[in-house]
Every structure is written in structure tokens, then in C-alpha cells.
N, C-alpha and C positions, 0 to 999 in steps of 0.2 A: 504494500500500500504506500501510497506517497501523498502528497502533500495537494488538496485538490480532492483525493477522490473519498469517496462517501463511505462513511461509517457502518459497519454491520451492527441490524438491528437490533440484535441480542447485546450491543458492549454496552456497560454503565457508563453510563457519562456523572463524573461529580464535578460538585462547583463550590466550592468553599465560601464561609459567611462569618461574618462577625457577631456572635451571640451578647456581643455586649452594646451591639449600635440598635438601640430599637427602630430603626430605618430597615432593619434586615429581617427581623422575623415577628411573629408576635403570636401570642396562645388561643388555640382552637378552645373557644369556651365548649364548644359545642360539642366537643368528642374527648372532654374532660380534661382540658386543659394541653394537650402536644400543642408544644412549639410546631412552626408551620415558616418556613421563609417569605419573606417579601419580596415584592418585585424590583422593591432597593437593594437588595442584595446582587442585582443581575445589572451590569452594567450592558450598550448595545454600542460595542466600539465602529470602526467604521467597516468593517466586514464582520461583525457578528458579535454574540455574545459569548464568552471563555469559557470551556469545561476541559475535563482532564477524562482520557480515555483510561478507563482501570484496565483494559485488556493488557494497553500496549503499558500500562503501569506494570504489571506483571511478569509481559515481555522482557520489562528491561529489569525485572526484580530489584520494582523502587515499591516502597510503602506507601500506603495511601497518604502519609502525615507529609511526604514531599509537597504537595498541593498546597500547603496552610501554607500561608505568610507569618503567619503570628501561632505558637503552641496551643494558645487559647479558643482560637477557632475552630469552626465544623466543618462537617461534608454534609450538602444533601447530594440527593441523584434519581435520576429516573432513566430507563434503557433508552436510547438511539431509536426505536419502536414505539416507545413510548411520547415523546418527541415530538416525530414525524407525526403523529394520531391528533395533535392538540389541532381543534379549529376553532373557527369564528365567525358569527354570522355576521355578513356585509348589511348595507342600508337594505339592499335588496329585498334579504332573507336567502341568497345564496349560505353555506354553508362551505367555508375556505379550509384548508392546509398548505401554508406557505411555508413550514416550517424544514431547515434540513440539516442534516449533519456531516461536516466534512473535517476530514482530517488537518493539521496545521500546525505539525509539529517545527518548533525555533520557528514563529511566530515573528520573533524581531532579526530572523537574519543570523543569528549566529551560533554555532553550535555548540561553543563555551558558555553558555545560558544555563540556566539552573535545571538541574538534570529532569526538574518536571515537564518542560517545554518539550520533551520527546514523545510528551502524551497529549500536548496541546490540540484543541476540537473546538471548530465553532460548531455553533446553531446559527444558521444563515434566515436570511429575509431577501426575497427581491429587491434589487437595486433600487426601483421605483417607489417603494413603501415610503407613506412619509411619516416624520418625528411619531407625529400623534400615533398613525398607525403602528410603531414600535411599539411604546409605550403601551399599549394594549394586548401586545401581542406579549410582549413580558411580562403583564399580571398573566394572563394565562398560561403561560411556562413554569412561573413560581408556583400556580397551583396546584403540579401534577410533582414537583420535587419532594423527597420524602429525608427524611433525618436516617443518615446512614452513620453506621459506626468508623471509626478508624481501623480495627481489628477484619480483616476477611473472614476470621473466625466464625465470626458474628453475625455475616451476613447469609441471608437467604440463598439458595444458589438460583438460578434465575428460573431454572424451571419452576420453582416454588414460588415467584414473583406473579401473581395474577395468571396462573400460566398462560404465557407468550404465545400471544398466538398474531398472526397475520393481520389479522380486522378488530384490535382491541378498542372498546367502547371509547370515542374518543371525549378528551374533555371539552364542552363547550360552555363558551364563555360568553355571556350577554352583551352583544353591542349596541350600544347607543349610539350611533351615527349622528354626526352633525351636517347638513347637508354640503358643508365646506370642508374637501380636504379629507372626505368619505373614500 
């Protein structure tokens, strides 16, 4: 795989958050309190938003804790299938998936970069989406991200993850369209 081509469905994708910026996450009263990430946690740089590939984290027999900036920080994650599933209904009442995953490892260019950058992944947007439409399109991304541990141990293996299947119920997210910019 190289740098460009698309992600297999089945790899976790995580994305590391600050549990101490309440910009980043906040407690599902409603499912008894789990932390839950925000859409402030997801930045949309100019080709995409940043995740870390656990596959190729394993490949290169790096720990998940390479990802964090800071010791005190999380991981969520949802699958590359997961991902691609998120839509949104337009002003229309179309029902979209614009969402994709591409590989992008050394991101800035150089190979001396922090050995996490070898598992570097966007989540892409068409060129043409505008600000607003990001911005909407990342609350619906932080909605489907789940609180993963640092430890593999600990984690589900992925057949165990809603098992994966091709056509998973995707998440939709309520658009309010404004007629400007729709």
C-alpha cells in the first residue's frame, strides 16, 4: 500500500483527544454517563482529518501510546467500514456518503518524523465541500468514534465489533440546511 491508496475496511482507525479540554469530549447522560468525543477533538486540515492506522501500527510493532502527544491523552476509533457508512441528508432529502479513507503515511514529507507518521490516515471530503459542510460532517464522525483502550489486550477483535459486515447500519445525522452554501 502507498501513500494515496485506500484503507481496508476492516483497519481501526484511532485519533487521539485531550480528556482534559472539554472542547473534546463530554458524558452521555443518557447511557449512564460514557465519555463520548466531540467534534472539537477532530481537526479538518487541508486534505483531511488525522487518524492512525492500528494495522500498519502493528506492522511496524509501534504501541498504540505512539499516537498520544501528551501521556494523559486517549484513543477513540471506529473501522475504515465504519467511516465510509457515516451519511447525511442534503437540503434535498438525498441521503450522502462522502466520507473516505486513504493512506498518508510522513504526512509532512519526511521520514525522520515521529515513528507514528508510518500509520498516518486521512478521512477525506471532496475538494468542493464547503467550511460549513465540514463542520457537519465532523459532528457526524465524532458520533460513531468509541473510547478505545491503549492495551490490544483489551480490545474486541473486530469480528466481535458489531460484526462487520459490508452494508452496516449507517449513522445519520440531521441536516438543517441553510439555503446558502447547502
Amino acid at each position: 500500500m502507498a501513500k494515496g491508496d485506500s484503507v481496508d475496511k476492516q483497519h481501526l482507525l484511532l485519533r487521539r483527544y485531550n480528556p482534559d479540554d472539554q472542547q473534546h469530549f463530554w458524558f452521555d447522560q443518557g447511557t449512564s454517563g460514557v465519555m463520548r468525543v466531540k467534534s472539537g477533538a477532530l481537526s479538518y486540515g487541508d486534505d483531511g482529518f488525522s487518524f492512525y492506522d492500528d494495522a500498519v501500527l502493528i506492522e511496524n510493532d509501534l504501541q498504540r501510546k505512539v499516537v498520544l502527544e501528551i501521556d494523559t491523552w486517549r484513543i477513540v476509533s471506529a473501522t475504515a467500514l465504519e467511516v465510509r457508512a457515516v451519511e447525511r441528508e442534503t437540503a434535498e432529502g438525498e441521503k450522502v456518503k462522502l466520507l473516505g479513507v486513504i493512506e498518508d503515511a510522513y504526512p509532512d514529507g519526511t521520514e525522520d518524523a515521529p515513528d507514528r507518521d508510518v500509520a498516518h490516515t486521512l478521512v477525506t471530503l471532496p475538494a468542493d465541500v464547503s467550511k460549513k459542510q465540514i463542520s457537519r460532517w465532523r459532528t457526524a464522525l465524532a458520533r460513531i468514534l468509541r473510547e478505545t483502550p491503549l492495551s490490544r489486550d483489551s480490545t474486541p477483535e473486530l469480528s466481535e465489533i458489531d460484526a462487520v459486515e459490508d452494508t452496516p447500519e449507517s449513522v445519520e445525522v440531521e441536516a438543517v440546511e441553510d439555503a446558502v452554501g447547502a
